[in-house]
C-alpha positions in Angstrom: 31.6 111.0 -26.6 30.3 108.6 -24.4 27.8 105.7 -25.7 25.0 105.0 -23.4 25.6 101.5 -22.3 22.5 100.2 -23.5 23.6 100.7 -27.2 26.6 99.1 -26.3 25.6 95.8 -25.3 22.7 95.8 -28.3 25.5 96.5 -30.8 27.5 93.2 -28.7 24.3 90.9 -29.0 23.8 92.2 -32.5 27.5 90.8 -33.6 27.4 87.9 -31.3 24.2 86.8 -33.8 26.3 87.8 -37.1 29.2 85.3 -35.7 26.9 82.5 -35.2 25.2 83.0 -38.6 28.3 82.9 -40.1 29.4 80.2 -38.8 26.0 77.8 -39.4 26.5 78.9 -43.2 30.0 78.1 -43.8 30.8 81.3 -44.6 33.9 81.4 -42.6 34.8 77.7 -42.4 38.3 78.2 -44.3 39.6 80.0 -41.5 39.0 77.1 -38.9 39.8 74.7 -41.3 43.3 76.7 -41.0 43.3 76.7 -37.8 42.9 73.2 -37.0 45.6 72.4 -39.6 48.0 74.8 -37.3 46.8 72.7 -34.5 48.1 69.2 -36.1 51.0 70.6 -37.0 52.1 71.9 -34.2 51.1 69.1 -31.6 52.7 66.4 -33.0 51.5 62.8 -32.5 48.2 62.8 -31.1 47.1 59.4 -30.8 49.0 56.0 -30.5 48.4 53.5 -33.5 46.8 50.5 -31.7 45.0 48.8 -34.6 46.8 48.9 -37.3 49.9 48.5 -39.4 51.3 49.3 -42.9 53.2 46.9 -45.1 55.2 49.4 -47.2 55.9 48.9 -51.0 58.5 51.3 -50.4 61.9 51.3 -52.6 63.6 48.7 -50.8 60.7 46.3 -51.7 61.0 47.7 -55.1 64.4 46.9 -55.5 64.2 43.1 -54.0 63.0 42.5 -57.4 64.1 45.0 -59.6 63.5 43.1 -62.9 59.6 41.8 -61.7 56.8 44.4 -63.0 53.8 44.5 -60.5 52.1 42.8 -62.3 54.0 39.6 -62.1 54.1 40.2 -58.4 51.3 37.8 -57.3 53.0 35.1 -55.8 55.0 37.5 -53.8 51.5 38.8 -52.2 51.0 35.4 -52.0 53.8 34.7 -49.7 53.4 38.1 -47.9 49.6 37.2 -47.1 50.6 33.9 -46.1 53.2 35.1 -43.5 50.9 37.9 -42.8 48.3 35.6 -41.6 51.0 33.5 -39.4 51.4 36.4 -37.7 47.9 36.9 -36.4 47.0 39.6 -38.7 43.5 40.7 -38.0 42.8 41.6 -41.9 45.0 41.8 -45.0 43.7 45.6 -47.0 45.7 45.3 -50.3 45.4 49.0 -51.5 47.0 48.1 -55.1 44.2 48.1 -58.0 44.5 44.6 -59.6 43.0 45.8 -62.8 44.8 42.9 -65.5 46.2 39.4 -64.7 49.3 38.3 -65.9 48.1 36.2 -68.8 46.1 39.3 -70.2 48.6 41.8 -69.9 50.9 39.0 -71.7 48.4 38.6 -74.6 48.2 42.5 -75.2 51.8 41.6 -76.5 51.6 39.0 -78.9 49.3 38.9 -82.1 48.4 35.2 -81.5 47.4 35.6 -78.0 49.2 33.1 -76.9 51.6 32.9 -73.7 54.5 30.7 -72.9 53.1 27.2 -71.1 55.3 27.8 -67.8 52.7 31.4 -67.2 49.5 29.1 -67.5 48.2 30.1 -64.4 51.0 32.0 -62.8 48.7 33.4 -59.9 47.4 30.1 -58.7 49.1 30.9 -55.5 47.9 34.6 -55.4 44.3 33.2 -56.2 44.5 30.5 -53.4 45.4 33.2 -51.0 42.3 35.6 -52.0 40.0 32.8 -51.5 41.1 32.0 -47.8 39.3 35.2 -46.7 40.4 38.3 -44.9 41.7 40.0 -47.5 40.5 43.5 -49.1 41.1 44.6 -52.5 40.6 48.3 -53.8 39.0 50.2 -56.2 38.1 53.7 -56.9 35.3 55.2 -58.8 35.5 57.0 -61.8 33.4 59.6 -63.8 32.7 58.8 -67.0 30.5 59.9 -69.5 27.3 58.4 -68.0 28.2 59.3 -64.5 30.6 57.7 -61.7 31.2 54.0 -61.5 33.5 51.5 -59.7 35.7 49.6 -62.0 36.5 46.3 -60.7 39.4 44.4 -60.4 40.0 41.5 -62.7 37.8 39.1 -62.7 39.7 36.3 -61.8 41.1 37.6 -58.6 36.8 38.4 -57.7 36.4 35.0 -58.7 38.6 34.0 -55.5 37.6 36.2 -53.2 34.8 34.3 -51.0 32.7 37.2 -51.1 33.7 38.6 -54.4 32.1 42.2 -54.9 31.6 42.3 -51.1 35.6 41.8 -50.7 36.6 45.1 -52.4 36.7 48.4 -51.0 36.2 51.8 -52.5 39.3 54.0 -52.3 37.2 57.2 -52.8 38.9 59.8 -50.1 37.2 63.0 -50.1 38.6 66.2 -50.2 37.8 69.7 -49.3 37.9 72.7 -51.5 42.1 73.1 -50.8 42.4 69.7 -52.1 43.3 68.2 -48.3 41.7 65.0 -47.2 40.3 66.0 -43.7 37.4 63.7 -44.3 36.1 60.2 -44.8 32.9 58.7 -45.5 32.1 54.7 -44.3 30.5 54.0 -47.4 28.6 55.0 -50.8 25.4 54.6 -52.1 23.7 53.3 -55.3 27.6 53.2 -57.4 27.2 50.5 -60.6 30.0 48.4 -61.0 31.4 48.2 -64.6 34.9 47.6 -66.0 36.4 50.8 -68.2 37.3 48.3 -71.1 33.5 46.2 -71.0 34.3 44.7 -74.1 37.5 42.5 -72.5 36.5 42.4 -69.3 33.0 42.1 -68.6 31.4 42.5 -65.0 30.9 38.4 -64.1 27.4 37.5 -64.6 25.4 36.8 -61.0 27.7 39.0 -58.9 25.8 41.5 -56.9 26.6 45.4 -56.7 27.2 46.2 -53.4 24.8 48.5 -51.6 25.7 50.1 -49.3 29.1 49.9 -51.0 32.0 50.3 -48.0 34.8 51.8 -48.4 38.7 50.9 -48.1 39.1 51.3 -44.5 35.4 50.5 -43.3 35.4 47.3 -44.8 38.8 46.6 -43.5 37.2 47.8 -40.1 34.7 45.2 -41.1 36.9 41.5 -41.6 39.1 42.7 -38.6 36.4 43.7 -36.3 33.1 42.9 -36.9 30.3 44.9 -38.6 29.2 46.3 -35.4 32.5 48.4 -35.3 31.1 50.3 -38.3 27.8 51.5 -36.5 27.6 50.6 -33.0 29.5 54.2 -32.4 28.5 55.8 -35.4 26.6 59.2 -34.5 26.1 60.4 -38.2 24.6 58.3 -41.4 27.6 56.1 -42.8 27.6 58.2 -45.9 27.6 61.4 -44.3 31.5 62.7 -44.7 33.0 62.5 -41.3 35.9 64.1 -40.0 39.4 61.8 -39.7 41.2 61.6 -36.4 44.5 61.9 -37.7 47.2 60.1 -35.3 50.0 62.2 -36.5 52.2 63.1 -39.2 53.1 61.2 -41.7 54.7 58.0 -40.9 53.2 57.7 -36.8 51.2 54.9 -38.3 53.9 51.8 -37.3 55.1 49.9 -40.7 57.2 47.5 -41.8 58.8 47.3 -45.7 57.6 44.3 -47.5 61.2 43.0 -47.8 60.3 41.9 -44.1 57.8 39.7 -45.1 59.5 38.7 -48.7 62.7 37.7 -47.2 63.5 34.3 -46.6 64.3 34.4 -43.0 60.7 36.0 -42.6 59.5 37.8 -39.9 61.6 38.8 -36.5 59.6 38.5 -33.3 59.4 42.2 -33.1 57.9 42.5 -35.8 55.5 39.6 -35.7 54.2 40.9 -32.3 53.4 44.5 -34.2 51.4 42.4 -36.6 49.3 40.4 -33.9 46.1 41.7 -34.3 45.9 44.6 -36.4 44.6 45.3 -39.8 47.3 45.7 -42.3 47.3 48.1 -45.2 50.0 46.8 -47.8 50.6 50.3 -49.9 52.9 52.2 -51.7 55.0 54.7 -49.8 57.7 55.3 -52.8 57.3 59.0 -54.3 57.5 57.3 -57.7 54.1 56.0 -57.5 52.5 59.4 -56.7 49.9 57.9 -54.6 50.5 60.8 -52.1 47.0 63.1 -51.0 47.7 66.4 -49.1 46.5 66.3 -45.3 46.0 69.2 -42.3 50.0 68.3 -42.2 50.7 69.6 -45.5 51.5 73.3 -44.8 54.1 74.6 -42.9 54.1 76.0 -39.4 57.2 78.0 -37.5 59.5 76.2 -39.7 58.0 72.9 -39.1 56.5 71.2 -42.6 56.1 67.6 -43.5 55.4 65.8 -47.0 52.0 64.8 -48.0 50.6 61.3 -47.0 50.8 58.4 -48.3 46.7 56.8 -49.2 47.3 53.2 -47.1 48.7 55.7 -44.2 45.4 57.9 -44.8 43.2 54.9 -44.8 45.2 53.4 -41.9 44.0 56.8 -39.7 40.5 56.3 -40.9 40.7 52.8 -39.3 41.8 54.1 -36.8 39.1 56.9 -36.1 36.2 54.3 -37.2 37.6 52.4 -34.0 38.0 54.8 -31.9 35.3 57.2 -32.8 35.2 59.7 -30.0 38.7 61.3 -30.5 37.9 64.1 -32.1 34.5 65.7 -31.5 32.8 68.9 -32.0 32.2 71.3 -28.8 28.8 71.2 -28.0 26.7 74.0 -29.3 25.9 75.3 -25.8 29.4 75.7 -24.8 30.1 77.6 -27.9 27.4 80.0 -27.2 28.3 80.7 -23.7 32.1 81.1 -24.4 31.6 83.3 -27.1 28.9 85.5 -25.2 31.5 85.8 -22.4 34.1 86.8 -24.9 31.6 90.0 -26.2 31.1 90.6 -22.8 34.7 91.3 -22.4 34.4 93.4 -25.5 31.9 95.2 -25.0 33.3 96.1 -20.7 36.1 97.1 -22.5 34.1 99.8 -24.5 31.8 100.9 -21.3 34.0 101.2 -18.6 35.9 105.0 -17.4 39.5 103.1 -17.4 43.0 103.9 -18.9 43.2 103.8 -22.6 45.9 101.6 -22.3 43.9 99.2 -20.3 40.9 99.5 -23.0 43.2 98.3 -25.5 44.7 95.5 -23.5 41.4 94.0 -23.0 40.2 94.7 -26.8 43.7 92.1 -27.3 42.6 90.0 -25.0 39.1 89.4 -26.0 40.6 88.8 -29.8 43.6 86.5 -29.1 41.9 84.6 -26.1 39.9 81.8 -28.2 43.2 80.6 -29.9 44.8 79.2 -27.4 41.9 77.7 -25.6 40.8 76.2 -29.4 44.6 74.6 -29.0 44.1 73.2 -25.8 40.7 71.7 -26.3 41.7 70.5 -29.6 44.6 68.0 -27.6 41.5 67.1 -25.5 39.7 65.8 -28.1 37.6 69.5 -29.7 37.3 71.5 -32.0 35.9 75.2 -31.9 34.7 77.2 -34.5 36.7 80.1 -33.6 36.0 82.6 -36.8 32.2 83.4 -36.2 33.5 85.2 -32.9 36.5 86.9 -34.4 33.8 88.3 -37.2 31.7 89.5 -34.0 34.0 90.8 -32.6 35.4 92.8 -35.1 32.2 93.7 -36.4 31.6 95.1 -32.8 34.6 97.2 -32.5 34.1 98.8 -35.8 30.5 99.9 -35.3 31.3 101.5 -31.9 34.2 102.8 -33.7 31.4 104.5 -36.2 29.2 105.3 -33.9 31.8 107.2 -31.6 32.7 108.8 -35.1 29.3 109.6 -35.7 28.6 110.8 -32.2 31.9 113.3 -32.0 31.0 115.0 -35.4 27.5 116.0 -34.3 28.7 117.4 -30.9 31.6 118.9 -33.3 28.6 120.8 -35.3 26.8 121.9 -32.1 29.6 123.5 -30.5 30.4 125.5 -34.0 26.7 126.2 -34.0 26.7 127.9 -30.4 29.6 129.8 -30.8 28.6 131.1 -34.1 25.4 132.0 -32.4 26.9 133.5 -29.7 29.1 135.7 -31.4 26.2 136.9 -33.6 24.3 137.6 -30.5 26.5 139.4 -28.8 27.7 141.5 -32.0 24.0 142.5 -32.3 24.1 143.9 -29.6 
């Protein structure tokens, strides 16, 4: 039975209008999340690291001092800043939580509290190089029982930094309901700052809570750069969650191991010139700190997989996409619109017009398959396009002109029974 073309396109616009619905709701988000996941994965690098750098505390570091537990490493980040900042380092991010000093994780050990007379002050040299500015420490909020706070680093190492409370960086990385960081946010709002163990280490009187509090990467964005880095591009509010313009997989970002700066030889030219001018992130990348966060690269994809990502590389790529803001951007609304209504009409010519069956079908593929590869290609140009809405409308389409064709055949079924049977009666009547 033919459908009068009228209904057709009604029943087009109708699930052009379901698509879009679903897709303002986030009813269907999962399956463009997916999609743009298959799109990192399969194009590679994206992006060239310009702006920053990652000093790795990777095994080899590890093994430099095998006997030395972190922390008694001060005067190494000492001497790591120190060369850090010879080589024209544009800020110093140290993404380690410096939660205890030396001294106090010593008197944990002994009854009397006291501690051999060579340890008095064993991190003057770490100390000195906090207070000589651009540097970042970290912390991440935890809930507790009276809601989520920042615990702070110890307070002598706050005590150094110039700006003390303004010097540290939340860690915080969002995550979506899969558990993959695809988002970032520049900074939270209204956080207290407390210490988990009050008692021992109370928050220093006088020192103001951040507020807005900036995060890791923004407020590495912030001593490299300038503060105007952090809004003059900035489309959304600074706590709305943003998307990350991931430069690749893991390990694009450029890095060096910390033996390089540890070393006594120190850095090679090579390496100094990478450092010129970039923010470095000084992070674990060994697997045995499990400081690892699944990304849009943690899936695999025609036989192509790669490990999770390492936080100072993650917060490295959000340095990166506060810097260069316009790399990844959603397709306007209007082009949406218009390349989905093309894409029904498509559908719905392939359900009026008197051609071949095995053309029909050739166009129903075509009007399903089409929007994947021009999501890939305007996803290396910088887009993304909400591609399920438009597969629900379409499918939606097809199966009510499916019913409806259903529908219409069974009644013209019944007719012609019913004016043969009426015939035949007729006729035997007579």
């Amino acid at each position: 039975m033919k459908i009068r073309d009228s209904v057709i396109w009604s029943v087009a616009f109708i699930a052009l209008l379901i698509g879009i619905v679903l897709t303002a709701t986030g009813t269907v988000e999962t399956i463009d999340r997916n999609n743009i996941d298959t799109y990192y994965i399969l194009s590679g690098v994206l992006h060239e690291p310009m702006s920053t750098v990652i000093a790795s505390l990777d095994d080899e570091a590890l093994d430099f001092y095998p006997n030395t537990p972190l922390v008694f490493w001060g005067p190494h980040f000492a001497k790591a800043i120190k060369r850090l900042k010879e080589a024209e380092a544009a800020a110093i991010a140290l993404d380690i939580y410096f939660a205890i000093t030396p001294e106090q994780w010593l008197r944990t050990l002994s009854d009397s509290g006291e501690i051999p007379p060579e340890l008095v002050d064993y991190d003057q040299s770490f100390d000195q190089a906090l207070s000589e500015g651009r540097i970042i420490l970290a912390a991440n909020p935890v809930r507790g029982k009276n809601g989520t706070f920042v615990p702070l680093p110890a307070e002598e190492y706050l005590a150094a930094l110039p700006n003390h409370l303004d010097g540290v960086g939340l860690t915080t990385l969002p995550k979506d309901s899969d558990a993959r960081v695809r988002r970032m946010v520049l900074a939270f709002e209204g956080l207290p700052a407390q210490q988990k163990d009050s008692a021992s280490h109370p928050v220093p009187d006088g020192y103001k809570t951040p507020n807005p509090w900036w995060t890791f990467a923004a407020l590495a964005v912030k001593e490299g750069f300038g503060a105007d880095t952090l809004t003059s591009s900035q489309n959304e509010s600074i706590f709305s969650p943003q998307l990350i313009a991931y430069c690749g997989p893991p390990m694009t970002i450029p890095r060096i191991s910390l033996v390089s700066l540890l070393r006594e030889q120190g850095l090679t030219p090579a390496e100094r010139a990478l450092i010129a001018g970039r923010i470095v992130f000084i992070g674990s990348d060994s697997e045995s700190f499990g400081d690892h966060q699944p990304t849009p690269y943690s899936k695999s994809v025609l036989w192509r997989e790669y490990r999770d990502m390492s936080g100072a590389e993650i917060h490295a790529n959000i340095a990166e996409t506060i810097l260069n803001p316009n790399r990844i951007q959603q397709v306007p609304l209007v082009g949406v619109f218009l390349l989905w209504g093309a894409i029904m009409a498509l559908a719905a010519i392939s359900c009026e017009l008197h051609i071949k069956t095995m053309a029909v079908y050739v166009m129903k593929l075509a009007s399903l398959v089409i929007l994947w590869p021009i999501g890939l290609i305007l996803f290396l140009c910088g887009y993304l396009l909400p591609q399920a809405g438009c597969l629900s409308a379409i499918m939606f389409f097809f199966a009510t002109i499916a019913i409806l064709r259903t529908i219409g055949s069974h009644d013209r079924t019944v007719r012609i029974i019913e004016r043969t049977v009426f015939e035949k009666i007729y006729h035997d009547k007579r």
